[in-house]
MDTraj code that builds the backbone (N, CA, C; nanometers):
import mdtraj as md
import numpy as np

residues = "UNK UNK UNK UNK UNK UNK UNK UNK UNK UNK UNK UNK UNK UNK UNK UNK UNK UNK UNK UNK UNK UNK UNK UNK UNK UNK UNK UNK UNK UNK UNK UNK UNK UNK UNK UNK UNK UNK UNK UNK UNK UNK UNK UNK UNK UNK UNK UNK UNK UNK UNK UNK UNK UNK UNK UNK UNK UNK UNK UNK UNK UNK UNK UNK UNK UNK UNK UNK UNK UNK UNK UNK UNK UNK UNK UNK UNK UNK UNK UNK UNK UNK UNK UNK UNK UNK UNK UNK UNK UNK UNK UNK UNK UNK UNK UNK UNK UNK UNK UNK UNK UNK UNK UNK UNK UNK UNK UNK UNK UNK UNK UNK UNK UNK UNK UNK UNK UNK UNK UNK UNK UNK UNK UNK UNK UNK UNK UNK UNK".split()
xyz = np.array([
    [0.0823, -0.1190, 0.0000],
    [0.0000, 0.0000, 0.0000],
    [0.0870, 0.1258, 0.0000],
    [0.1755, 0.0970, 0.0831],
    [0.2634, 0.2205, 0.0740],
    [0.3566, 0.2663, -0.0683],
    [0.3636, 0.1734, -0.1720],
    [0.4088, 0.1795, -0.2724],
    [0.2934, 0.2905, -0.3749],
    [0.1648, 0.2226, -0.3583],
    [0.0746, 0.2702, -0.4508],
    [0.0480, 0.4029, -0.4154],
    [0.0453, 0.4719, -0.2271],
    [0.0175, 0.5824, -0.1974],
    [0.1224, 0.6711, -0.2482],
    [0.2670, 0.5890, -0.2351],
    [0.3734, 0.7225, -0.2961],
    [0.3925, 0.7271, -0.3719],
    [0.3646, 0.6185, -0.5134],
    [0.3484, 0.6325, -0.6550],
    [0.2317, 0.7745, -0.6632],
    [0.0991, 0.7224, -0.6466],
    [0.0140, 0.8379, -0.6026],
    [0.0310, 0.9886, -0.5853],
    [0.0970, 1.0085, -0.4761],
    [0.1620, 1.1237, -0.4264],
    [0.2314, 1.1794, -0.4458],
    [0.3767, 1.1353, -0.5250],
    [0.4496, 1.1944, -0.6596],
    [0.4536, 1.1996, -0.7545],
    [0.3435, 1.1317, -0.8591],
    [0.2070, 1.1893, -0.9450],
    [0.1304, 1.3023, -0.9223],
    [0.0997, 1.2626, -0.8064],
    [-0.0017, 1.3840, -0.8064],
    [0.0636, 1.5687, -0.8089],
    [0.2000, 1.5461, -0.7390],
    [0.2517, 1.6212, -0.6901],
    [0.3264, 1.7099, -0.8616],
    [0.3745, 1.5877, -0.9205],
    [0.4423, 1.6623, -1.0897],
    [0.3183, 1.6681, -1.1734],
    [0.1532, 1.5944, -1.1219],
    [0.0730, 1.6460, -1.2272],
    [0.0571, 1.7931, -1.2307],
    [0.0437, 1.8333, -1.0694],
    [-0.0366, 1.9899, -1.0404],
    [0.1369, 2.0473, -1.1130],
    [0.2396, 2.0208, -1.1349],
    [0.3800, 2.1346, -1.1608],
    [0.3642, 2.1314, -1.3468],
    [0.2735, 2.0152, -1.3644],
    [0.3157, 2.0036, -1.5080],
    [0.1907, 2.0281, -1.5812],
    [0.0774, 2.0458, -1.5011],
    [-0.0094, 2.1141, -1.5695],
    [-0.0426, 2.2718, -1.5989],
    [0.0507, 2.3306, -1.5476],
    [0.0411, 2.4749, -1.5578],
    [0.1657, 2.4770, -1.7035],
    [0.1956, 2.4175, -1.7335],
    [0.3109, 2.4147, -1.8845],
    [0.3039, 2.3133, -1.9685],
    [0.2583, 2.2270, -1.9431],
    [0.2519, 2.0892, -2.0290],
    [0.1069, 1.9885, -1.9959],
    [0.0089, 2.0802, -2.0048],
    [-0.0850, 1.9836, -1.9778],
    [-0.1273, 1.8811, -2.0459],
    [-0.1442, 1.8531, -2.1678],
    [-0.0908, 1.7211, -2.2361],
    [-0.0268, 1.6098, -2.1841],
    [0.1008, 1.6525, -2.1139],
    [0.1791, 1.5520, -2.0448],
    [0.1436, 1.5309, -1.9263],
    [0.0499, 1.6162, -1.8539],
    [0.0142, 1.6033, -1.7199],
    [-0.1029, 1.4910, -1.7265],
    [-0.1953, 1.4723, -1.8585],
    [-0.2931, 1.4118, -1.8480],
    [-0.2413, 1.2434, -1.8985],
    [-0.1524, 1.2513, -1.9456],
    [-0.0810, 1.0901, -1.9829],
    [-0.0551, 1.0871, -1.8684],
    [0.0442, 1.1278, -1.8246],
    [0.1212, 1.1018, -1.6368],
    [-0.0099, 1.0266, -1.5754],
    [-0.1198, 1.1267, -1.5753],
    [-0.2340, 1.0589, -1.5043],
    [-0.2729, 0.9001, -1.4994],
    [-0.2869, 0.8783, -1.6501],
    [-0.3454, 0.8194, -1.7265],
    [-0.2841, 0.6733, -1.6889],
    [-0.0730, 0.6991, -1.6873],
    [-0.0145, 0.6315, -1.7028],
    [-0.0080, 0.5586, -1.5546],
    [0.0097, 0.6483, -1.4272],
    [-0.0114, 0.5856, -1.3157],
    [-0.0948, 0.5307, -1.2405],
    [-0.2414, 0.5420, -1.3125],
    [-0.3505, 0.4957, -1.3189],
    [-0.3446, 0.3799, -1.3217],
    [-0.3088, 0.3078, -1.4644],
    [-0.2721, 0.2034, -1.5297],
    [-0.1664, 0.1212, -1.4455],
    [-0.0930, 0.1898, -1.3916],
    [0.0570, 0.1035, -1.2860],
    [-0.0444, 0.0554, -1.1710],
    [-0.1028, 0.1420, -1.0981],
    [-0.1753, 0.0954, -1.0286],
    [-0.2599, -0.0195, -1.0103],
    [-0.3305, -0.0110, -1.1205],
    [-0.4136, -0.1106, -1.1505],
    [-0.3247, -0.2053, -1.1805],
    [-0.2241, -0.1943, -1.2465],
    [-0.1122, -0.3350, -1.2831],
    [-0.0312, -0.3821, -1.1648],
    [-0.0268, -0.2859, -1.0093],
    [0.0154, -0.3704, -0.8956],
    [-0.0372, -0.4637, -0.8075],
    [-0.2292, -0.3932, -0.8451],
    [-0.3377, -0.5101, -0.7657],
    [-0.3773, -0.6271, -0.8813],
    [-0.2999, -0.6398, -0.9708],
    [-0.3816, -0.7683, -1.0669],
    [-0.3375, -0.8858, -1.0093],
    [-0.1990, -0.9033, -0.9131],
    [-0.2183, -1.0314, -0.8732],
    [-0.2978, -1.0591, -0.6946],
    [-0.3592, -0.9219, -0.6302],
    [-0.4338, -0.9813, -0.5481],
    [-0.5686, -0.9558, -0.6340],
    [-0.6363, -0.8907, -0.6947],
    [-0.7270, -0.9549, -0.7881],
    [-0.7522, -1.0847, -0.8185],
    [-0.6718, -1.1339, -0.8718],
    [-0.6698, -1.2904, -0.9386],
    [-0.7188, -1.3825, -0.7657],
    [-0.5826, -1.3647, -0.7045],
    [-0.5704, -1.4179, -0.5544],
    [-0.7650, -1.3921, -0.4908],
    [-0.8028, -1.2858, -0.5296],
    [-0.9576, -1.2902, -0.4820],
    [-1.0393, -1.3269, -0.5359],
    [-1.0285, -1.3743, -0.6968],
    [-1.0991, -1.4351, -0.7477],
    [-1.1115, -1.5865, -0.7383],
    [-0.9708, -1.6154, -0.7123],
    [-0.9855, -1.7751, -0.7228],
    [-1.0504, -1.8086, -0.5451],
    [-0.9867, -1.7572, -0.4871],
    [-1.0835, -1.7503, -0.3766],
    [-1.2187, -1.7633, -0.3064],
    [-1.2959, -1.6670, -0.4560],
    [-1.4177, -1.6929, -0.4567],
    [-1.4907, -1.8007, -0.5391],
    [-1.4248, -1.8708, -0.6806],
    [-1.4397, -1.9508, -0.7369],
    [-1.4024, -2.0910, -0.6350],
    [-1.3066, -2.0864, -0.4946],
    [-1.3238, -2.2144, -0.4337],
    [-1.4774, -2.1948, -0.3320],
    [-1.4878, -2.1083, -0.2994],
    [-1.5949, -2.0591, -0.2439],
    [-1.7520, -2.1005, -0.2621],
    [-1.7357, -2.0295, -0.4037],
    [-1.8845, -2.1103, -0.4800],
    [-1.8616, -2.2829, -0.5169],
    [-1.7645, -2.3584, -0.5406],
    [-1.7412, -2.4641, -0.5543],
    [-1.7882, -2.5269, -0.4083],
    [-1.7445, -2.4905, -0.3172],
    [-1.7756, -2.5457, -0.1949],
    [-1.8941, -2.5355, -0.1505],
    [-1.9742, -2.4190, -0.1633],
    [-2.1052, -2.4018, -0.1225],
    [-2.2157, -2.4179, -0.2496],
    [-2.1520, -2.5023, -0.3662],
    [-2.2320, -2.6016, -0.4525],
    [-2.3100, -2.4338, -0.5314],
    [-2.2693, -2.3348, -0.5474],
    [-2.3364, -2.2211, -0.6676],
    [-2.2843, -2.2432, -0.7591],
    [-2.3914, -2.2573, -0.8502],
    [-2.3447, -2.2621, -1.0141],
    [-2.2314, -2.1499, -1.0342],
    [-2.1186, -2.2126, -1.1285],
    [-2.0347, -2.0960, -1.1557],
    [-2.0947, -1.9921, -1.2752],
    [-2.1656, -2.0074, -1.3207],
    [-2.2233, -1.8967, -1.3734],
    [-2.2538, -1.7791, -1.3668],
    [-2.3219, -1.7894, -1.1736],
    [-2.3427, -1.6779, -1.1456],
    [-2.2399, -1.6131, -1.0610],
    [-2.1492, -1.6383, -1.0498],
    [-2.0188, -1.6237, -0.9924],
    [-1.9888, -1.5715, -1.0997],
    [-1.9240, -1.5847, -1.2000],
    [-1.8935, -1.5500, -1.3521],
    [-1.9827, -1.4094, -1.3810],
    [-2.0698, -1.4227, -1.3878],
    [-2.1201, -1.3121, -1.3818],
    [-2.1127, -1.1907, -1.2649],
    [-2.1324, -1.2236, -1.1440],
    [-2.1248, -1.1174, -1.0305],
    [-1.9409, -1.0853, -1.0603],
    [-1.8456, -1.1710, -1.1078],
    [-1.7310, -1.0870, -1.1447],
    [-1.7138, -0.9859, -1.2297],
    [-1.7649, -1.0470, -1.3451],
    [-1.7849, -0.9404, -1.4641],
    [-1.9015, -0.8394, -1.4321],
    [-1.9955, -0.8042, -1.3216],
    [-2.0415, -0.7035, -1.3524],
    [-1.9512, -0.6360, -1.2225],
    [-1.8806, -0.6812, -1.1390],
    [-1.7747, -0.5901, -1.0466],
    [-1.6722, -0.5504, -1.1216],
    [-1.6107, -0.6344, -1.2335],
    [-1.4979, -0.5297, -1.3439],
    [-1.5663, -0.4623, -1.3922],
    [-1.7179, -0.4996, -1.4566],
    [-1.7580, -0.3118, -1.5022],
    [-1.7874, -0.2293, -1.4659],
    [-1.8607, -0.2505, -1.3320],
    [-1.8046, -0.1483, -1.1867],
    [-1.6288, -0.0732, -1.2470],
    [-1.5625, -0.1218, -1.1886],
    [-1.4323, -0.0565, -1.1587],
    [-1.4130, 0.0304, -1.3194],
    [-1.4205, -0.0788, -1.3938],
    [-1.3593, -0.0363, -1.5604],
    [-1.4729, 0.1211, -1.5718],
    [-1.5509, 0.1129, -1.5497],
    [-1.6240, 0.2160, -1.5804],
    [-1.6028, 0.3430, -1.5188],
    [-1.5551, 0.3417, -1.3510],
    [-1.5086, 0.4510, -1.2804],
    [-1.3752, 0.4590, -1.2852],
    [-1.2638, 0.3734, -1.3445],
    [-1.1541, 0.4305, -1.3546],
    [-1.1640, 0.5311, -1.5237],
    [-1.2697, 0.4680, -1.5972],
    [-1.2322, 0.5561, -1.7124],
    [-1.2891, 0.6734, -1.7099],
    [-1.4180, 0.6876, -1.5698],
    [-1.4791, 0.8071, -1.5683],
    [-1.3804, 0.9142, -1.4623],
    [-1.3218, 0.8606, -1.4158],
    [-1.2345, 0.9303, -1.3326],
    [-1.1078, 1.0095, -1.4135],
    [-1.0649, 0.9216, -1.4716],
    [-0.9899, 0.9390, -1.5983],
    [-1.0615, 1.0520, -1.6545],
    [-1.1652, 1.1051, -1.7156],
    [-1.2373, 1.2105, -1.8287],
    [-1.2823, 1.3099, -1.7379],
    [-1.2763, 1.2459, -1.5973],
    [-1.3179, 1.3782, -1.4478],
    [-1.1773, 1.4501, -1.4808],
    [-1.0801, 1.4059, -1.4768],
    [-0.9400, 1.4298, -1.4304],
    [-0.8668, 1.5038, -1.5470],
    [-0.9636, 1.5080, -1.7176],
    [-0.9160, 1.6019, -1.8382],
    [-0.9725, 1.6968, -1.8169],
    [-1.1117, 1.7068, -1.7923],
    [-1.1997, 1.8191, -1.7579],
    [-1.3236, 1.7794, -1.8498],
    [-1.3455, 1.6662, -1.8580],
    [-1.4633, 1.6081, -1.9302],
    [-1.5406, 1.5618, -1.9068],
    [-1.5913, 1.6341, -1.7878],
    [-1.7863, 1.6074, -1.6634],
    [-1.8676, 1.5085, -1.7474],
    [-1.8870, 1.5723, -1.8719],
    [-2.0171, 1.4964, -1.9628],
    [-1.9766, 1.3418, -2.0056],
    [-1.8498, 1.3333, -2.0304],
    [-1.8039, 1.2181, -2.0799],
    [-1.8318, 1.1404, -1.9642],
    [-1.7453, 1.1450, -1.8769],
    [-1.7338, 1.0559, -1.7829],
    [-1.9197, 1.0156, -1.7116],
    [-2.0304, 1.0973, -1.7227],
    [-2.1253, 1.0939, -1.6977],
    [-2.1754, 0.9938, -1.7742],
    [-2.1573, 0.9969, -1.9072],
    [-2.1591, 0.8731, -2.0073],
    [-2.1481, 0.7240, -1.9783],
    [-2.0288, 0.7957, -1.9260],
    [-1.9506, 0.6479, -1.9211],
    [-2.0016, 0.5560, -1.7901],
    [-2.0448, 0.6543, -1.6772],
    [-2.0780, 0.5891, -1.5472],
    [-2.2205, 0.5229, -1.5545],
    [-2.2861, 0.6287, -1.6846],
    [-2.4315, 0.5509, -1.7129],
    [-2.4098, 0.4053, -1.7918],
    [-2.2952, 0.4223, -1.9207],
    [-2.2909, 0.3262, -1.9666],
    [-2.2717, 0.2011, -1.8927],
    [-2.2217, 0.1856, -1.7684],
    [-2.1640, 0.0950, -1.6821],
    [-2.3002, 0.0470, -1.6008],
    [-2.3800, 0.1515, -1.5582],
    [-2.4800, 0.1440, -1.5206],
    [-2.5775, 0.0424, -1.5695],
    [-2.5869, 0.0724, -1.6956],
    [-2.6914, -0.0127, -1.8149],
    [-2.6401, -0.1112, -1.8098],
    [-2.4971, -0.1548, -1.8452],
    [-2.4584, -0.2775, -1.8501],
    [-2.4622, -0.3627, -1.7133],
    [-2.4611, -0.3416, -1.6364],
    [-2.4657, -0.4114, -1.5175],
    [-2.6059, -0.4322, -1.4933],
    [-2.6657, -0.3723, -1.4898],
    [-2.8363, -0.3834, -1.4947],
    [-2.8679, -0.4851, -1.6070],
    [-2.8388, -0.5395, -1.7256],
    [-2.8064, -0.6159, -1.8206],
    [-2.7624, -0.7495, -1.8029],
    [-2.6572, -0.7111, -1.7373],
    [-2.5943, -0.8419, -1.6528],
    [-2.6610, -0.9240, -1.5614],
    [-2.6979, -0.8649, -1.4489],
    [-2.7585, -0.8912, -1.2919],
    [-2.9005, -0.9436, -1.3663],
    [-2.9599, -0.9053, -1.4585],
    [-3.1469, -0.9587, -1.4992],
    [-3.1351, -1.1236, -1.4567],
    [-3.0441, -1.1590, -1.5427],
    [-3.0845, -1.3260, -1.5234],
    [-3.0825, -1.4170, -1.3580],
    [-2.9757, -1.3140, -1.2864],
    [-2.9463, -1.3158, -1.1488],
    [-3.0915, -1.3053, -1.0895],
    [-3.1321, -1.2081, -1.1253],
    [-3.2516, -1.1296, -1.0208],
    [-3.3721, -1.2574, -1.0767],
    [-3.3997, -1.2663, -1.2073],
    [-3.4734, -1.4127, -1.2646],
    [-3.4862, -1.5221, -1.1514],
    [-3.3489, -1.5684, -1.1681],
    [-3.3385, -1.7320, -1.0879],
    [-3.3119, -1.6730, -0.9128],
    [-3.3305, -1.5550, -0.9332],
    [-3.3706, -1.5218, -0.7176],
    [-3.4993, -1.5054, -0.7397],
    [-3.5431, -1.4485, -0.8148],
    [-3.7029, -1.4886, -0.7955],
    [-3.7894, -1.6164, -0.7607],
    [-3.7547, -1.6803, -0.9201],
    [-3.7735, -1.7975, -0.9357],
    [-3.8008, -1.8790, -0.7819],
    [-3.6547, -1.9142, -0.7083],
    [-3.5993, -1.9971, -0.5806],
    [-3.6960, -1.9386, -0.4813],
    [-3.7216, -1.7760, -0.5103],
    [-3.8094, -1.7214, -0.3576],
    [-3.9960, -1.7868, -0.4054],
    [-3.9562, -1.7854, -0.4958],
    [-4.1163, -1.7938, -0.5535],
    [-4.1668, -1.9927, -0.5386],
    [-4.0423, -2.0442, -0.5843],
    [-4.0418, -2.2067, -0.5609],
    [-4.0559, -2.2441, -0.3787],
    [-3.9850, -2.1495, -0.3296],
    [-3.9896, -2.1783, -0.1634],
    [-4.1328, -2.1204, -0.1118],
    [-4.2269, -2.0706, -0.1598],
    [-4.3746, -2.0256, -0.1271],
    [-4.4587, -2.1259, -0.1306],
    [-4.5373, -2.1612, -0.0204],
    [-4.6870, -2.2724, -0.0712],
    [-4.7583, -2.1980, -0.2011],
    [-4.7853, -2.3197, -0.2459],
    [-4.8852, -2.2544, -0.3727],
    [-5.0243, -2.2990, -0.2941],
    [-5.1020, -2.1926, -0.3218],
    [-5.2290, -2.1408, -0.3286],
    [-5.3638, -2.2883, -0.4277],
    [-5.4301, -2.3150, -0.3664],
    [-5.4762, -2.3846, -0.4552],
    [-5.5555, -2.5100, -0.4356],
])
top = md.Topology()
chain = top.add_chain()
for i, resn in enumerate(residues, 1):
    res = top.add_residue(resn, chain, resSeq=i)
    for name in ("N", "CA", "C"):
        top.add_atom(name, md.element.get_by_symbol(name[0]), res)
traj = md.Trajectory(xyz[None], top)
């Protein structure tokens, strides 16, 4: 952690010196330590995924929906690092885009989820009759 805060912090520190002369280069810098970042948590990422894939194996959940609740938590993240990213050029509207686009898609995702929780709550009810 302490790596990523002082990567962080001497970024942050040559973005604010290099955006008053080179803002172009201030917004790659961004862009670029962004990206490091994200490339120092990919192996506890993985480490939490397989984690949860022994997880659902053990407590007998289809991996499907495991598979899915991952992929709609990367489009979580993917969506606010790129909106953070277009916060951070000066591009409000974009990034508004982008947080909706993430929005929709996850709502997209989760339907078949919310389906077969129905379904199970609706199968566990006496029927009427």
């Amino acid at each position: 952690m302490l790596q990523i805060v002082g990567l962080g912090l001497i970024a942050t520190f040559l973005t604010i010196i290099l955006k008053e002369h080179k803002s172009n280069i201030s917004l790659l810098l961004t862009v670029f330590v962004g990206t490091t970042i994200f490339l120092f948590l990919i192996d506890k990422i993985s480490a939490i995924m397989n984690m949860l894939q022994k997880m659902a194996v053990q407590a007998h959940v289809q991996t499907i929906y495991l598979e899915t609740i991952l992929k709609i938590i990367g489009i979580a993240y993917i969506a606010e690092f790129g909106a953070q990213i277009s916060k951070d050029a000066g591009q409000g509207a974009i990034a508004s885009k982008i947080e909706l686009g993430g929005k929709i898609l996850i709502l997209a995702m989760a339907i078949p989820i919310l389906t077969a929780l129905i379904e199970t709550i609706l199968g566990l009810l006496p029927m009427k009759g």
